[in-house]
N, C-alpha and C positions, 0 to 999 in steps of 0.2 A: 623425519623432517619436523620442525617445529614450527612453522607459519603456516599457520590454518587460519583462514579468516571464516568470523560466520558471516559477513555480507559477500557478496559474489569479489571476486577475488582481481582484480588488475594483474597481478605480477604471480611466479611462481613461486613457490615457499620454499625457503631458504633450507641447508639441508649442514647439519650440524658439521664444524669443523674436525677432520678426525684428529687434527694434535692434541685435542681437548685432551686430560688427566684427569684419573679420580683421585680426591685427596681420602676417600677410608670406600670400602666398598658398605659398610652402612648407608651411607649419607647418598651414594650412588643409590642403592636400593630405593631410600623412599623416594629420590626426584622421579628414577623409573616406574615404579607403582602411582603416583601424581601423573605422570603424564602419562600411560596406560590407561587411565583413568578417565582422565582429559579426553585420549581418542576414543574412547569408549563412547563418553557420552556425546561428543560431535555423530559418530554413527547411528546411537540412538537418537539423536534431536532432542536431549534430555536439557534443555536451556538452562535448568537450575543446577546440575551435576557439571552443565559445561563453566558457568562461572565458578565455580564452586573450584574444581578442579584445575583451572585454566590460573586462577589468583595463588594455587598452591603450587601449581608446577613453576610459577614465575618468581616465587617467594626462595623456593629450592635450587632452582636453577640459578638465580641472582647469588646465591652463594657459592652455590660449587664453580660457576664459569667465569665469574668476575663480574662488577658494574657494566666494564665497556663491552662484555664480549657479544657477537654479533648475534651468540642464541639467546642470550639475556632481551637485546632488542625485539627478535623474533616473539620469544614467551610475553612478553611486554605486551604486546601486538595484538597476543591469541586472549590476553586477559584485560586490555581493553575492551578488545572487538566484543568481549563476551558479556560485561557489564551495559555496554550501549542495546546489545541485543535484548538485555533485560530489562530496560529503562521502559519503564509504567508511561503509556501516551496519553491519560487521563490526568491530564491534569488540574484539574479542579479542585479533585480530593487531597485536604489537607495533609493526611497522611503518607498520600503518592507526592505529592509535591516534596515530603521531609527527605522521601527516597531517592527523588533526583536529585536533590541537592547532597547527596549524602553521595551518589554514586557517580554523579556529572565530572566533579573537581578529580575521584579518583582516577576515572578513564582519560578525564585529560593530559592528567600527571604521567598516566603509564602511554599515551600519544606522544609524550612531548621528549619522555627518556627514548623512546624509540625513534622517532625524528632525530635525534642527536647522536645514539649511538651509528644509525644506518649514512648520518650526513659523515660521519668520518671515518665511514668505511668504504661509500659510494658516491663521497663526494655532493656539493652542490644540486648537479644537475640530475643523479642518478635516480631514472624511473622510481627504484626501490625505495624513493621517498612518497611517490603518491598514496600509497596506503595510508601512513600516518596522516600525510597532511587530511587526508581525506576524513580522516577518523577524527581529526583535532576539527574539523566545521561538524563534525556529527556532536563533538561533546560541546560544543560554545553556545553562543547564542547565534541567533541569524546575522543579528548586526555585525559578530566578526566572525563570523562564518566565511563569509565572502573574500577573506584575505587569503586563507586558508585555500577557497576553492581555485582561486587565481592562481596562487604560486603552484597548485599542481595542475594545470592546465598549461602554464608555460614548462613545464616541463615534459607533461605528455607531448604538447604541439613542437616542442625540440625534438623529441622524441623518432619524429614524423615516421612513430608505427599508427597504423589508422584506426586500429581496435585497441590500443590505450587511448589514444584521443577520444572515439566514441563514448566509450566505458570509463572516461572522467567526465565527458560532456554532459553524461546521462546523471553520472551523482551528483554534477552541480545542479541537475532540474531539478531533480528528487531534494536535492535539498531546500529546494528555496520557490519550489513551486506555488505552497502554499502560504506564503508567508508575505507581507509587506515589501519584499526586495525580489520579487520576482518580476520580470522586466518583461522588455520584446528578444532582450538577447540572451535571457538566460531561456525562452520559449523557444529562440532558435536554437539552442544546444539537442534539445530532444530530436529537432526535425535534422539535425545534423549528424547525431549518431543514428536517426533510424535510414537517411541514404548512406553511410557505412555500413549497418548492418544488413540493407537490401542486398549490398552489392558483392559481402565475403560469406556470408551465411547463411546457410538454407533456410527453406520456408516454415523446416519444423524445430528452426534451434530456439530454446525457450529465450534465450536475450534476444532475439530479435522478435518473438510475438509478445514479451511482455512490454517491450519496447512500442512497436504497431499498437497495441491497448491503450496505451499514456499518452500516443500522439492524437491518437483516438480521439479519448477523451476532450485533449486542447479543440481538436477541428471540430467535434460537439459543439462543446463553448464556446466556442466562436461561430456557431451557426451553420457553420458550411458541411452541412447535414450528407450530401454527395460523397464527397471525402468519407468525413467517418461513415457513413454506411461501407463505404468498399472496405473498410479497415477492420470495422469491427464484425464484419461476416469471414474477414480474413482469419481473424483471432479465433472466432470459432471453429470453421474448417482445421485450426491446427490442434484447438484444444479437445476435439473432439474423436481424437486421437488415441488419445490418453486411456485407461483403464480408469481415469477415477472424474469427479468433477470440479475441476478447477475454479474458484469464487471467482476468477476471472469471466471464466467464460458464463457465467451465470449474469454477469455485470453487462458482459457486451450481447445479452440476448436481453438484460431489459433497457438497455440504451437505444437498441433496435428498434423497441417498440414504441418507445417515444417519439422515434424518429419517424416512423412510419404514421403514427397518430396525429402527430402534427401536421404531417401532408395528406392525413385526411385517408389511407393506404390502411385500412383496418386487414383488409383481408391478407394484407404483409405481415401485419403485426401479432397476427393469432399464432403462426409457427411457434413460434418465439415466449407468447403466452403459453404455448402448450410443452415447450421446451424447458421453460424454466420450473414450470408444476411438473413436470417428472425427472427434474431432478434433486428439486428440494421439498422434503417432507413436508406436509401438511400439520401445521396444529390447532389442535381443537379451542385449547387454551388462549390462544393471540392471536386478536383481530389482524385478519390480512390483511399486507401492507397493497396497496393500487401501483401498480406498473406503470400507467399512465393516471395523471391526474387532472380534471379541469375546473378549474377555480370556480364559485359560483359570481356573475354578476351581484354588484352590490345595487340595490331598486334605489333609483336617484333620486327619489322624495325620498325614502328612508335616511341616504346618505345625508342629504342636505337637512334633513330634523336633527340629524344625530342618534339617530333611532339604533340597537344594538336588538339582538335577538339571535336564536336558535332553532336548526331543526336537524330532528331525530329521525333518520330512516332504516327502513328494514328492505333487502332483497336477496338474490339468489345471482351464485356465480353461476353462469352455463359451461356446458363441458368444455367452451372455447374463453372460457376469462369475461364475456360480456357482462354486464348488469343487467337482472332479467327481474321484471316483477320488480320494481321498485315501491316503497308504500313510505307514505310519510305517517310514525306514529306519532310524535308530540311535535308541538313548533310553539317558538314564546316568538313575539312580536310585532306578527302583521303576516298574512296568507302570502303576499311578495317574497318574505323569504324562504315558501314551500313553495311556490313557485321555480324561483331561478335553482333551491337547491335540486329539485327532480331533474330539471333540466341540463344540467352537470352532470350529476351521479350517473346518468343514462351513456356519458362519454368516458366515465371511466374505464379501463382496463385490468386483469386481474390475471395471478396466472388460479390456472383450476385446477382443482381438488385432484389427487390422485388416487384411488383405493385399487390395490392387488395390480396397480400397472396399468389399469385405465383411468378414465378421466369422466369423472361424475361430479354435476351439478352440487353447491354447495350451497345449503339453504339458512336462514333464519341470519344472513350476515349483517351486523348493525353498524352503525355511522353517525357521527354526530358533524353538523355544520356550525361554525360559532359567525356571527353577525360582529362588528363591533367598532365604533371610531375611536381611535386614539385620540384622547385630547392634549391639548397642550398646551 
């Protein structure tokens, strides 16, 4: 079969017409060695042998099968889907910026021949279109993103199968979650494929706990701390499962802690600091990042002078993540802000140190506080 996608899949993969002909068994030989090739590296997860492979099988196959033919569409599909998979998410750097613009327009091009070829073989309404349309809002911009996610959203909702509906509700969040056109309705999509996925799919199918994580996250950010706590201790019960440690589940055990810290619930919070120190290595090299954090008061005569300053501290993680032994060694601008900084640093959270599988105190950790008013 020739439709492999590398994002999770809507639709089944089409499976090659047998009237096909070969016009020389050379020419057969290398499309079959190209896409040999292709499924190799989709089983390896080799991302660079699958574009690689995926642009060559489509290059060979567009020859041998015809422009319109339906595997042409298919390899089209598998050599978009494989460019967008590679597309650099850094974009700052001038050199990754050259690359999206260099591989964007491609993947859209090879979206939009498979939109065409799939509309005139399955017609208008045919499900078998939401891949592309899906793929054509992965390679645009946000701004026409949203056309894109529409038109395959009335197609799923014709559909009225309820896990294509979900599994396009879901890529329309994912698409535009973070972005300036994320709405209240495009936030109802997540909460509306995750009561489909409660209600067809068990508690340990990955689309429905990675699903529970994202909704998570929203009911987080929106405060209602209730909610995500049952969700995100959900997430874990399933990720913990698993033989290995999902960055998921490492997310929703420091989500925990914040959540538990802000209601004040330390002795909730420690699990989860002890959970996440044994499962992610400790480095000597880079200052620990704080699990929970709590801003220092800024001293209201300092604020009101316009007064800026600093202060440098030194202390020890205990085997639970707490801050222990806090000492202030330098401070620039006034005792006030070695003050309010001790009084913070005492609340923050940490996960602890791991050596040989247990959990020992982590000494000599340093921190710096920065003071300082924006003028304007």
């Amino acid at each position: 079969m020739f439709k492999t996608s590398i994002k999770s899949n809507l639709l089944k993969a089409a499976i090659l017409t047998s009237a096909l002909t070969v016009t020389t068994a050379t020419y057969a030989t290398e499309f079959n060695d190209a896409y040999s090739a292709y499924q190799a590296a989709v089983t390896d997860k080799n991302k660079a042998d699958i574009e690689r492979y995926a642009l060559q099988s489509y290059e060979l196959g567009k020859a041998k099968f015809g422009a319109d033919s339906i595997n042409t569409g298919n390899l089209a599909l598998n050599a978009a889907n494989a460019l967008i998979a590679n597309m650099p998410k850094n974009t700052f750097d001038k050199e990754v910026k050259q690359k999206v613009k260099l591989l964007q327009p491609q993947a859209f091009e090879l979206y939009q021949e498979t939109l065409k070829i799939y509309r005139e073989r399955y017609g208008d309404d045919g499900i078998e279109l939401i891949d592309p349309l899906l793929g054509l809002s992965d390679a645009s911009s946000k701004k026409y993103a949203r056309e894109y996610l529409d038109d395959a959203l009335d197609i799923a909702e014709d559909s009225e199968n309820a896990m294509v509906i979900a599994d396009t509700k879901m890529a329309y969040f994912e698409r535009l979650v973070n972005s300036s056109f994320y709405t209240r309705k495009v936030r109802n999509y997540a909460f509306d494929a995750h009561e489909i996925y409660s209600e067809l799919l068990p508690e340990d199918a990955m689309k429905r706990v990675l699903n529970s994580f994202r909704v998570a996250n929203v009911r987080f950010a929106e405060k209602d701390y209730d909610e995500s706590e049952a969700l995100f201790l959900g997430v874990i019960t399933q990720f913990q499962k698993l033989d290995y440690n999902h960055p998921y589940e490492l997310a929703a055990h420091a989500k925990l802690v914040q959540i538990y810290e802000l209601d004040g619930e330390s002795e909730k919070s420690t699990q989860h600091c002890i959970a996440i120190g044994s499962m992610k290595p400790w480095k000597e090299d880079i200052e620990p990042t704080p699990l929970f954090r709590k801003n220092p008061d800024y001293p209201i005569s300092y604020l009101k002078a316009g007064k800026s300053g600093s202060t440098t501290m030194s202390f020890t993680i205990d085997k639970m993540g707490f801050v222990k032994d806090p000492v202030v060694t330098d401070t620039q601008g006034g005792t006030k802000f070695k003050k309010e900084s001790l009084l913070a640093l005492k609340q923050w959270r940490y996960a602890p140190k791991f050596v040989d599988g247990k959990a020992v105190e982590a000494k000599d950790v340093t921190v710096q506080l920065d003071y300082y008013v924006e003028k304007r």
